[in-house]
C-alpha positions as CSV (number, residue, x, y, z in Angstrom):
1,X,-162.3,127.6,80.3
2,X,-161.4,128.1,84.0
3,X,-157.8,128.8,85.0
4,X,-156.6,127.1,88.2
5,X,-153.5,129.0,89.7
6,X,-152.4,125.4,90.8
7,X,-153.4,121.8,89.3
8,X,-152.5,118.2,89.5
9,X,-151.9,116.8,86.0
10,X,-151.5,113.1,85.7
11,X,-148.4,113.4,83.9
12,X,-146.8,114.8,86.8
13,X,-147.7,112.9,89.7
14,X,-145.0,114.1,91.9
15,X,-146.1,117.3,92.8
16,X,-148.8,120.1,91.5
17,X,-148.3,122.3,88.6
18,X,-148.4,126.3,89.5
19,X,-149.7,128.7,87.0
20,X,-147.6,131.2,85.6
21,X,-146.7,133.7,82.8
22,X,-143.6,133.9,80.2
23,X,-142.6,135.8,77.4
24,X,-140.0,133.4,77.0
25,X,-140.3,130.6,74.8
26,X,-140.2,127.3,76.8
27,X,-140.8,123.6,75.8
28,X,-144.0,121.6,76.5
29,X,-143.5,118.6,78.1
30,X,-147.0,117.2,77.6
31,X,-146.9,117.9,73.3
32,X,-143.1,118.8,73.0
33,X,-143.9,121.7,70.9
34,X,-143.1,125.5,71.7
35,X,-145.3,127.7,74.2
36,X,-145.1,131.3,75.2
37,X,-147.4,133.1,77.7
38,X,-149.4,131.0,80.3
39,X,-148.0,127.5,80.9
40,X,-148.2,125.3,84.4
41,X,-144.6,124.7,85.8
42,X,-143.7,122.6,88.4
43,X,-141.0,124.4,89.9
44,X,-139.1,121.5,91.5
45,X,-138.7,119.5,88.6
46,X,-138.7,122.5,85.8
47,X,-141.5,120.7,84.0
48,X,-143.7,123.1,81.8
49,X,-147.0,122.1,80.0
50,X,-149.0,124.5,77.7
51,X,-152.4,125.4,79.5
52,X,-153.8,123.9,76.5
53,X,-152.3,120.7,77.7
54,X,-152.9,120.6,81.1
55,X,-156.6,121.4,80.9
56,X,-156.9,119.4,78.0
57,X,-160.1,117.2,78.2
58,X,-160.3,113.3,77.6
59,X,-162.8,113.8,74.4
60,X,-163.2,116.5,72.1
61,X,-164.8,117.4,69.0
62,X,-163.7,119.9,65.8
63,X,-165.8,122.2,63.7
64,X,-163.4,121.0,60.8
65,X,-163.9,117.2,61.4
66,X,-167.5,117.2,63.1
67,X,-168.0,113.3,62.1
68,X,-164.6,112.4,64.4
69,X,-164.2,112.0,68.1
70,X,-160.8,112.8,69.9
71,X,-159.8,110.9,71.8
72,X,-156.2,112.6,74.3
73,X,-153.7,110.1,74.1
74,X,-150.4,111.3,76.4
75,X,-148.3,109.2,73.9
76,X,-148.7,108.9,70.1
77,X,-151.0,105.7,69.9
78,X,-150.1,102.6,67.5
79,X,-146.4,102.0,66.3
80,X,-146.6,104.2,63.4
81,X,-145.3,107.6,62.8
82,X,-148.2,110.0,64.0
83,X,-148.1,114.0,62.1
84,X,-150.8,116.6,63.3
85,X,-152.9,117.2,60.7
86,X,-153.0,120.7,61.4
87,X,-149.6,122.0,61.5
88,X,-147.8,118.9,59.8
89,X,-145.5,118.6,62.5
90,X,-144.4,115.1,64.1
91,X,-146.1,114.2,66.7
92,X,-144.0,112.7,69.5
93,X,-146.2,113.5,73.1
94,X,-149.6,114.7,73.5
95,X,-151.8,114.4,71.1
96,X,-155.5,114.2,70.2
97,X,-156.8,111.1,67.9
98,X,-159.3,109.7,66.2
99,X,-159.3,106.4,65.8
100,X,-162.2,106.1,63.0
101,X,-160.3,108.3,60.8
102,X,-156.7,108.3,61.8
103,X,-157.0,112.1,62.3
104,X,-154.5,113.4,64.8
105,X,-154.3,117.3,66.6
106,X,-151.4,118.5,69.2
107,X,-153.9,120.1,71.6
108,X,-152.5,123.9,70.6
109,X,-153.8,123.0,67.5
110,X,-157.4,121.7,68.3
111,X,-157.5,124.8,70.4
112,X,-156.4,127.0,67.9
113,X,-159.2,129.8,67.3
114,X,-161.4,129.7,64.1
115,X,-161.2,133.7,64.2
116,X,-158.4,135.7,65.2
117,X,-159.4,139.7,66.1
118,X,-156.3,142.1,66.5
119,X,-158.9,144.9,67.2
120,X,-159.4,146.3,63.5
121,X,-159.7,143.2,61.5
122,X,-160.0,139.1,61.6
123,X,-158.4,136.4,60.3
124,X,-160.1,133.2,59.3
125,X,-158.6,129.8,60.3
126,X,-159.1,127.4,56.9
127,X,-158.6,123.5,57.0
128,X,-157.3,124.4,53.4
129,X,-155.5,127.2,51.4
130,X,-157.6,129.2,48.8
131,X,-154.8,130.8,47.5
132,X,-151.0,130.5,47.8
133,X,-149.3,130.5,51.1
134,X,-147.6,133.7,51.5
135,X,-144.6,132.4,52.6
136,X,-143.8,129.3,51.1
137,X,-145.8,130.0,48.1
138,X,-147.6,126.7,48.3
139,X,-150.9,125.6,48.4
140,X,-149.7,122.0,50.4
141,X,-151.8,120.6,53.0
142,X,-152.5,121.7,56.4
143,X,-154.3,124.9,58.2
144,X,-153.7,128.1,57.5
145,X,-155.2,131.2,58.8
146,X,-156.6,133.8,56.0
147,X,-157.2,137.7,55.7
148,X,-161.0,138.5,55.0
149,X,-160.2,139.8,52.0
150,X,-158.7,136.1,50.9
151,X,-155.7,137.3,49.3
152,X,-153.2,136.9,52.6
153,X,-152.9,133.7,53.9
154,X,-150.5,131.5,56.3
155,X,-149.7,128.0,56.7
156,X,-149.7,127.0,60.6
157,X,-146.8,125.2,59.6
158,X,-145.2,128.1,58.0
159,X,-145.3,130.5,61.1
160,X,-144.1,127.4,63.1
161,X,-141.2,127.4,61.0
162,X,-140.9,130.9,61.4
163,X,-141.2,131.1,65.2
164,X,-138.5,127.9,65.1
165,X,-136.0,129.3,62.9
166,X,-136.4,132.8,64.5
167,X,-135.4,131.3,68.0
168,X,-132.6,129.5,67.0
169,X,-130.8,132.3,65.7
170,X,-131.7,134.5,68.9
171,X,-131.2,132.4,71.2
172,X,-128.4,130.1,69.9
173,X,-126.6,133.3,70.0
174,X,-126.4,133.4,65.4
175,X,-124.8,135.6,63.3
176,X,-126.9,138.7,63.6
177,X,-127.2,138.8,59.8
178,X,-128.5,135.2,60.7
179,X,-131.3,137.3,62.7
180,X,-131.5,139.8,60.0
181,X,-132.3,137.4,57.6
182,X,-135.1,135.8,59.6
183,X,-136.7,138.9,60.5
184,X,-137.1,140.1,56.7
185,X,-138.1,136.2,56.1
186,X,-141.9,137.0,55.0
187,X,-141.5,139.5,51.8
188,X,-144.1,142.9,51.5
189,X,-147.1,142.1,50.4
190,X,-147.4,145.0,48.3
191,X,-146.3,144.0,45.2
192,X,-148.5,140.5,45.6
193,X,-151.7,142.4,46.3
194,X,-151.8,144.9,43.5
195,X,-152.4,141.7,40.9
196,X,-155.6,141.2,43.1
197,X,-156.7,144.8,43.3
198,X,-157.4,146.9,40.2
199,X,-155.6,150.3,40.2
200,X,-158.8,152.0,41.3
201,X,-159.3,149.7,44.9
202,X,-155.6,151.8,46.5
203,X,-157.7,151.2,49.8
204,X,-158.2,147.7,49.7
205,X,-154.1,147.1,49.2
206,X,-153.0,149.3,51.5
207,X,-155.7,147.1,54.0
208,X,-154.2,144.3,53.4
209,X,-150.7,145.5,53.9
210,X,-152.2,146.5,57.4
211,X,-153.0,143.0,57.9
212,X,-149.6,141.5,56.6
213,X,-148.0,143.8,59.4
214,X,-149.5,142.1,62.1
215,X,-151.0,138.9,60.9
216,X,-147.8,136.8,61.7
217,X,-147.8,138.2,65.4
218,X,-151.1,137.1,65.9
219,X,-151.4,133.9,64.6
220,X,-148.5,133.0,66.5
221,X,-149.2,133.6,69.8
222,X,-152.5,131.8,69.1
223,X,-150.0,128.4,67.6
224,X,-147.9,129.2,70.8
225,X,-150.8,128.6,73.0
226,X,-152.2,131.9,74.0
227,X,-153.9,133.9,71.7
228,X,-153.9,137.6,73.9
229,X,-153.2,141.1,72.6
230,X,-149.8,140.7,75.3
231,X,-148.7,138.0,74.2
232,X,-148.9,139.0,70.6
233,X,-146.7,142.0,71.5
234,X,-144.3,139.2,72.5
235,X,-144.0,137.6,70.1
236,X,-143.5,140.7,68.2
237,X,-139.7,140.8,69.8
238,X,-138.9,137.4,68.2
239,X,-140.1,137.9,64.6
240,X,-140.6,140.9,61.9
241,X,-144.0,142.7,61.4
């Protein structure tokens, strides 16, 4: 996708949206849902949008719902309550619909990557969980992103929790043993892994403990709108390994 240093956006009539970088978290005015990274800002009227949203086209279509068109709606369309069906979240500004199936996608989401590479290994975005959410311990509905070896997996939702209860603590100036807590929030996977490796297979846990130390990074800055090696560094300064 090509990255204009300065757009129009027809949110924003009033005046043209100037690229720029942040590694601090900021609120989308198009979606109303977290950024970090590159975002368009209009710098007289403090209005930020995701480049996600900005350069989001009119029509889309997703590898996980290949019989639906999307449709960008810039408000949440009918009078019902409208929840992405990636992340779970409510939707409450930008979002991508189909009207045939009722589907509905913040554009972070319907941009979000279906393989994530933090140089040594991937992670698999999954319309549904395989195995338990490491986090929440659930298998409830929504994406989640999932170590090759399918034993470490994520809710989006979960990390979006994460990132949200992470920031409030920071930045709301918490308790640090608030902060503490959050940090330590996402247990050692350890333990978990050696009931899916025999005693023999050391080499495959101690992988996948590599991957629970930077998976949450990663799929982060890819919910937060830009999936980069820099901004997954960022990130790293808001939440735990």
């Amino acid at each position: 996708m090509k990255i204009d240093k300065e757009m129009p956006h027809p949110s924003h009539p009033q005046h043209k949206l100037q690229l720029e970088y942040t590694e601090i978290p900021f609120n989308c005015d198009g979606c109303k849902e977290a950024g970090i990274g590159l975002k368009y800002r209009c710098q007289q009227c403090e209005f930020d949008l995701h480049k996600a949203c900005a350069q989001a086209p009119q029509l889309m279509v997703h590898p996980f719902y290949k019989k639906c068109e999307f449709r960008l709606y810039h408000r949440p369309p009918g009078t019902l309550a409208r929840i992405c069906d990636a992340c779970r979240n409510d939707v409450v500004g930008f979002v991508y619909h189909c009207e045939g199936c009722g589907f509905d996608l913040h554009p972070c989401c319907a941009n979000l990557p279906q393989v994530l590479d933090d140089g040594e290994r991937n992670l698999y975005l999954s319309l549904k969980l395989s195995s338990s959410c490491h986090r929440c311990g659930g298998k409830g509905p929504g994406w989640s992103y999932r170590s090759e070896c399918k034993n470490y997996n994520l809710h989006v939702s979960c990390v979006k929790e994460l990132l949200k209860e992470s920031w409030q603590a920071m930045y709301l100036n918490a308790d640090k043993n608030r902060v503490r807590e959050m940090q330590t929030r996402i247990p050692s996977l350890r333990g978990t892994l050696q009931n899916h490796h025999s005693r023999g297979k050391v080499g495959k846990v101690q992988k996948c403990c590599q991957i629970a130390a930077g998976a949450v990074r990663i799929i982060a800055s890819a919910i937060l709108g830009d999936p980069t090696a820099i901004i997954a560094a960022a990130v790293g300064g808001f939440i735990s390994k």
